[in-house]
N, C-alpha and C positions, 0 to 999 in steps of 0.2 A: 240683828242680823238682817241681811237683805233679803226678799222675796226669793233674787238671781242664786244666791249662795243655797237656799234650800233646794231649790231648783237642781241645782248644782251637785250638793250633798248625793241627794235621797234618788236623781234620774225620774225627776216628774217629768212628763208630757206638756207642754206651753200649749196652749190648744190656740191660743192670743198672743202669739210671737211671743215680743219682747217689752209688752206692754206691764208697766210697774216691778220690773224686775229690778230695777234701782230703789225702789220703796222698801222702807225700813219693815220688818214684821217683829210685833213684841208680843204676840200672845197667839193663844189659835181657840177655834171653839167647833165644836162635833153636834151635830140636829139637823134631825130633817123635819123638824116641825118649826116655820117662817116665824111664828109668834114666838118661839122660845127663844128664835137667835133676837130677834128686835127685839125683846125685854134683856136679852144677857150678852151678849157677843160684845166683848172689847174692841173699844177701835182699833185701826191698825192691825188686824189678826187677819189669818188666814180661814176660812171656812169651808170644813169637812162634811161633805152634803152627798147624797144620792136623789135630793133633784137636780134635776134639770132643764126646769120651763122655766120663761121669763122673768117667772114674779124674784129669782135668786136675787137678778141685777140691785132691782129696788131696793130689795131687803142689803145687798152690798152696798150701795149706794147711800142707803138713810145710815148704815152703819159704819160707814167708812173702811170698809174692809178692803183689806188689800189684794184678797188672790182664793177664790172659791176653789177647792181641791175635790175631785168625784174621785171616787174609789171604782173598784172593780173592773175599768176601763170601760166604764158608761158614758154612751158619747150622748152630748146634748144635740141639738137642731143647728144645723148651719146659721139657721138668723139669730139664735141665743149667743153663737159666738160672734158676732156680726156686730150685734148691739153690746155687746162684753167691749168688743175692742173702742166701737164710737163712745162707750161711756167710759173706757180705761180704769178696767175691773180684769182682771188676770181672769182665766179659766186654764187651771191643772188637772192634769187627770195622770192615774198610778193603776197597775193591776193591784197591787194589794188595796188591802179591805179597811173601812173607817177606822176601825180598832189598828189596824199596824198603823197605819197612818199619824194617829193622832199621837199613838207613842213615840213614833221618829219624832215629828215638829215638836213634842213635848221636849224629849232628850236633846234635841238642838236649842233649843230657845232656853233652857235653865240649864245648861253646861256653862260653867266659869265661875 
């Protein structure tokens, strides 16, 4: 499924236009602890996080992650989205909470 299509589905926020919204997504992973997602997060996933300082990028970046999703409607730093779009790393943002969260992207991504 496409970044765009969840997007689409569930009414996320693009905080980063329309940057990777054509990028495929096949998994997703939920932590806000940096060292948990870099030993586990699949590539190509979406990542369900309540930070939002710089070091997310990196961690999206070594992990090849498609589209960092913040819950709660927690806004990061205008230069986190700055450097999001120059490194072409999505930043979503939803009012619902990690947990609904992870369960929509879960039910989208293993439907069929």
């Amino acid at each position: 499924m496409t970044l765009g299509k969840l997007v689409e589905l569930f009414g996320f926020e693009s905080l980063t236009g329309d940057v990777n919204l054509s990028s495929q997504v096949t998994s997703g992973y939920t932590s806000d602890l940096l060292s948990d997602v870099i030993a586990n997060a699949p590539e190509h996933s979406v990542w369900i996080t309540v930070q939002r300082h710089i070091n997310i990028l990196g961690v999206a970046k070594l992990k090849e992650i498609v589209a960092i999703i913040i819950p709660r409607k927690l806004q990061p730093e205008p230069e986190v989205i700055q450097k999001a779009k120059d490194e072409q790393i999505a930043i979503l943002r939803d009012h619902r909470s990690a947990f609904e969260i992870s369960g929509l992207v879960y039910s989208a991504l293993t439907k069929g």
